[in-house]
N, C-alpha and C positions, 0 to 999 in steps of 0.2 A: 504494500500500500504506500503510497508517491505522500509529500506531505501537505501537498494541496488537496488530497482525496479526505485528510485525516483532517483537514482544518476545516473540512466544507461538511464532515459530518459533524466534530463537535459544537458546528455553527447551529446545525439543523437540533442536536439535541439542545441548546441553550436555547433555541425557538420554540422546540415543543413542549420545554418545562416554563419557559413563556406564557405560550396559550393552557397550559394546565394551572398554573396559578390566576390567569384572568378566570378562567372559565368558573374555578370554587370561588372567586370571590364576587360573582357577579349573584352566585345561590342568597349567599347570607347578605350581604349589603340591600337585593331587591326585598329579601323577607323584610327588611329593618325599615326600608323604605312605601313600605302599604303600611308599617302601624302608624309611622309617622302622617302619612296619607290622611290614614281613618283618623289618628289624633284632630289633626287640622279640622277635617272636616265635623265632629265633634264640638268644639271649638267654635265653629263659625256658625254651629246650629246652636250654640246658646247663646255666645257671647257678642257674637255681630250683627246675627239674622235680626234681633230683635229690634234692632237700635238704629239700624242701616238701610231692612228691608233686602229682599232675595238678590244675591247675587252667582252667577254664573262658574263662578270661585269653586264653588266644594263639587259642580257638576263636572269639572274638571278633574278637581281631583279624587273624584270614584272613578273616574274612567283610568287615571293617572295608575292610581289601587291596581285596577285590573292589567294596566300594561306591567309595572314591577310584579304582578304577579306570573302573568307570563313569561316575562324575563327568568323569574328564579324558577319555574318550573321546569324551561329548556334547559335552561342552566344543571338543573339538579337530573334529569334526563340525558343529560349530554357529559356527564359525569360517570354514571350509571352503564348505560349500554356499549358495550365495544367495538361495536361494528366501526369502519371507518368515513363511512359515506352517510349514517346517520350522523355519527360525531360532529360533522361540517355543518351538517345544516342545522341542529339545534342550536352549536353555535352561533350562526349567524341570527335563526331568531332572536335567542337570549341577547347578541350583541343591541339590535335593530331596538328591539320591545325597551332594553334598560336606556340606551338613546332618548330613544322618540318619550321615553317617560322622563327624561331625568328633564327634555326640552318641555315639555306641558308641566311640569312642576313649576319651572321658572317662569313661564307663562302663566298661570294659575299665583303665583305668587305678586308678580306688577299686578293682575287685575284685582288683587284682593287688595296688593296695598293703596295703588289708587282709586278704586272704589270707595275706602274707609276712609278716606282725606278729601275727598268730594262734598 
């Protein structure tokens, strides 16, 4: 084995303990983020709703809930099963779903905050 063959595998395994470390922490971080979710929206069912009137804010983030929950489901499924061509595409769910949620959180957060300052 030449030493460009040897550097070009220990490259590929410091990528795939890469993508195995993203992949477990996309499980726990999405769990962590639907309680936080449901907290909020909690929250915004006592303490705002009443004072502010309905806002669009917590409809978000139940739907937000449900993307981090997908996220950590692929996630925990993509962990789990050995196949190699399932492994990619849960991935990529889990990547997509923790994304597009972690993006309507922050969006969900400007509308809540300038709503309550209006």
């Amino acid at each position: 084995m030449t030493e460009t063959s040897r550097h070009r595998l220990r490259r590929a395994d410091r990528a795939a303990e890469l993508d195995e470390r993203t992949r477990a922490m996309i499980c726990p971080v999405s769990a962590g983020l639907v309680g936080v979710c449901l907290t909020a929206i909690s929250i915004i069912q006592v303490a705002i709703q009443p004072h502010h009137g309905r806002t669009i804010a917590d409809d978000m983030l139940a739907v937000d809930a449900l993307l981090f929950l997908a996220a950590m489901l692929s996630s925990y499924f993509a962990l789990r099963i050995q196949a190699h061509a399932r492994l990619h595409w849960l991935e990529r769910i889990a990547d997509a779903t923790f994304i597009t949620g972690m993006i309507v959180l922050t969006i969900a957060s400007f509308v809540l905050t300038y709503r309550i300052g209006a």
